[in-house]
N, C-alpha and C positions, 0 to 999 in steps of 0.2 A: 173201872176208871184207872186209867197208868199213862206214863208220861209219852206211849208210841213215836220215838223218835226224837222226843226231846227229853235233856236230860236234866232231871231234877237236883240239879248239884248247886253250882255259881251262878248266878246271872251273870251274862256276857254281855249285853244290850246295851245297858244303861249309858246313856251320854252323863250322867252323874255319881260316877261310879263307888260306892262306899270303898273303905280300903280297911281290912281284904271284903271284896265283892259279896252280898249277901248271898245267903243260901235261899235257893228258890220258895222255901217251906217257910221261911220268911218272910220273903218281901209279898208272897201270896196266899199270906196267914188269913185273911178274910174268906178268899177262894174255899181254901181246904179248910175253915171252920163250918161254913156251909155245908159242902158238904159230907162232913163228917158227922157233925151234931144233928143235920135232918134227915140224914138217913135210919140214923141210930130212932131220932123221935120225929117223923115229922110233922108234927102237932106243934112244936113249938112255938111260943107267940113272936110277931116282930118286935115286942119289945125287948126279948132279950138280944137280939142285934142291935136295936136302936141303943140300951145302953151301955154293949160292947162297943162298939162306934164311939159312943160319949166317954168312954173310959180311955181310949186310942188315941182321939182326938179331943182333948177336954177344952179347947177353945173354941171348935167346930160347934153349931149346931146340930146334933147327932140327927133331928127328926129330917130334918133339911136333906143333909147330906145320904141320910138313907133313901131318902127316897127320889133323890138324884141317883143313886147306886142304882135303884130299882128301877127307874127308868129306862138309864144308859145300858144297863142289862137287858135288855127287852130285844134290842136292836139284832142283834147278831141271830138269838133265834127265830126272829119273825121272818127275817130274809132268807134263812134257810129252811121255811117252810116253803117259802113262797118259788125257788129257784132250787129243786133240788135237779144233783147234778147226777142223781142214780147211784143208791146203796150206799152213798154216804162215805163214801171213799175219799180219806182226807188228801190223795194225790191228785183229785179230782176237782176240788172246790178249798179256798183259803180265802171267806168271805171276806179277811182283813185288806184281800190287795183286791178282791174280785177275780181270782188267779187259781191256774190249775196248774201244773208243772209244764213247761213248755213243747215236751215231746208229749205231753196229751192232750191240752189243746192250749194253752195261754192264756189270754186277758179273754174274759167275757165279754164280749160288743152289744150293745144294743140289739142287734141282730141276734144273738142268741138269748137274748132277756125274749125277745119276740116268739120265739119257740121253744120256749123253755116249760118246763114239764114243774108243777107242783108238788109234795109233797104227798104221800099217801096216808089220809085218815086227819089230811091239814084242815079239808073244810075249804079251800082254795081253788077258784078257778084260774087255769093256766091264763096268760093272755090269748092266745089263739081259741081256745075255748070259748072264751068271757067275748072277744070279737063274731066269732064265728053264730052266736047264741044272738047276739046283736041282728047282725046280718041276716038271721032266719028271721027274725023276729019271734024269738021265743024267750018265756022267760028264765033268768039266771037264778041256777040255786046253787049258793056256796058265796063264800068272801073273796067279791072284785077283785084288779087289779087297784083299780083305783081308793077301795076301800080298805085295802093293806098299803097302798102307799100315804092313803090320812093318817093311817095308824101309825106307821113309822114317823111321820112328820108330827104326829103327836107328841109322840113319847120325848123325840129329839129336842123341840121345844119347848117344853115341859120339864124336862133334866137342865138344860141350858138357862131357862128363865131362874131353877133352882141356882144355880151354880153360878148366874149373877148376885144372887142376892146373898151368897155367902159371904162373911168377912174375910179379908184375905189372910192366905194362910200365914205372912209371915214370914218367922224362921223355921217353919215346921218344913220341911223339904219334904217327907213323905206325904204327908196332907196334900202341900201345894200339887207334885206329882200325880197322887190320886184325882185329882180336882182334873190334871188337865186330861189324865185317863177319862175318865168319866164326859169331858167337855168331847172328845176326840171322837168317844162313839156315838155321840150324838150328831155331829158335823159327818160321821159314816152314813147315817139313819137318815140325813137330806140327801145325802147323793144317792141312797139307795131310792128313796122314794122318786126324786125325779128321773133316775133311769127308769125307773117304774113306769113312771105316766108316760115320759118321752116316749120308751118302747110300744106302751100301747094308743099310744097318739098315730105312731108312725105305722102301726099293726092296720088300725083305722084307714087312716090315708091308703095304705094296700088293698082295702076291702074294699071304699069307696071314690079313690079316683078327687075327694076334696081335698086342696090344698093349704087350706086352713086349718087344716089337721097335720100337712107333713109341720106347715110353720111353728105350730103348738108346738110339737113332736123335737125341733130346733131348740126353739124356745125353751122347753124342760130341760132339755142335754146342755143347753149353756149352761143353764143353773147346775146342774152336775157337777162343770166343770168347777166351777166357784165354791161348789161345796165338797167337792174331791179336794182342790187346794189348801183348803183350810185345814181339811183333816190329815192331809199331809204334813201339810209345813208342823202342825201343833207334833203329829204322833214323832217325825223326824227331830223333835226338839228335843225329845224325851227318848229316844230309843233309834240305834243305829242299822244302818239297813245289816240282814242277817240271811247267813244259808240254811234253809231248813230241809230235814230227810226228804219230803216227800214232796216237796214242791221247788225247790232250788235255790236261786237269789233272787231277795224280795228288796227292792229300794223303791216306797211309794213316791217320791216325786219321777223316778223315770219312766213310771207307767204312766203319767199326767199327759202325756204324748196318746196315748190306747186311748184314756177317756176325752180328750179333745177329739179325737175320731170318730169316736161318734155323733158327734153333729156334723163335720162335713158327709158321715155318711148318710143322715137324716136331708141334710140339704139337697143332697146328690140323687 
């Protein structure tokens, strides 16, 4: 585990910036306890996070909020089983924008969710797979598209139903932060699921010529768009767009232009 490219010094990000700016070992002290302490044992029970959590945040409901933590955590690796971009190359894939570096391919369209290649030993049918199985008429062994994209819509939901029912944070500004971290990747985890469906709606529609299926396929990719907005405007609240080594400048509201694309390209 090491920081490849990003430097573990100051945060630079922050639209609410401490003075002087925290050191990253700080403000991502939950991150690096995780990993440190379950490497070391990883037997450990979740209660001792739950009542680190409770000791951090002693206004917080710590069970709550953990298991908001554990949901909104979910997100990021489920999609990158589901959409891997080959060997894992982080100039490759930058799940947070949907983005590879621009001279290696840029925003991922719809159109390559549709051709897009699983993870090895995920247990995951591609969508061209999971269609193509349909089309024979044989049947599917491995987790759908569309059953990784409930799961994602689970989790999202689930974190977010939590994160309503927290009290608000307050004057706690790290808490509040955390909260809308955690809100941010949940609003990731709907748009990831409906490019899900939209791409194999419209994978559909290719195989069979129904266009009840490209409209479906519309249909999902709006909802994208409305749940890409959210997790923009929220993640842009809290964190300034940035140049990162291996993928270049990331500003998610100017991608919002790529993922509207993809429904005129579902329409078209």
């Amino acid at each position: 585990m090491g920081p490849d490219g990003y430097t573990w010094g100051r945060e630079f990000i922050s639209t609410e910036p401490d003075s002087p700016r925290q050191l990253v070992i700080k403000k991502q002290w939950y991150s690096f306890m995780l990993w440190g302490r379950l490497s070391y044992d990883p037997a450990l029970p979740d209660a001792l996070f739950k009542r680190t959590l409770g000791v951090r945040f002693p206004k917080a409901p710590a069970n709550t909020l953990f298991a908001a933590f554990k949901l909104s955590s979910r997100i990021i690796p489920e999609i990158n089983r589901f959409f891997w971009t080959g060997g894992g190359n982080d100039l490759a894939w930058f799940p947070e924008a949907c983005l590879s570096h621009p001279k290696h391919h840029g925003f991922y369209t719809v159109k390559d969710f549709m051709n897009g290649a699983t993870a090895s030993g995920s247990g995951m049918l591609s969508i061209h797979e999971y269609i193509d199985a349909i089309k024979r008429n044989v049947p599917t062994s491995g987790i759908t598209p569309p059953q990784v994209a409930a799961q994602l819509r689970l989790d999202a939901s689930q974190a977010l139903k939590l994160l309503d029912a927290m009290p608000p944070a307050g004057a706690n500004k790290e808490l509040r932060l955390t909260m809308g971290d955690l809100r941010a990747m949940a609003y990731l985890g709907d748009y990831y699921s409906d490019k899900i469906m939209g791409a194999t709606e419209l994978a559909a529609f290719d195989a069979s010529g129904d266009e009840e299926r490209r409209t479906s396929s519309a249909r999902y990719l709006q909802a994208a768009v409305v749940d890409w907005k959210l997790y923009a405007a929220l993640a842009t609240r809290q964190y300034r767009p940035q140049l990162l080594t291996r993928i270049g400048y990331v500003d998610l509201n100017e991608i919002t232009s790529n993922v509207e694309h993809d429904v005129e390209f579902a329409r078209k």
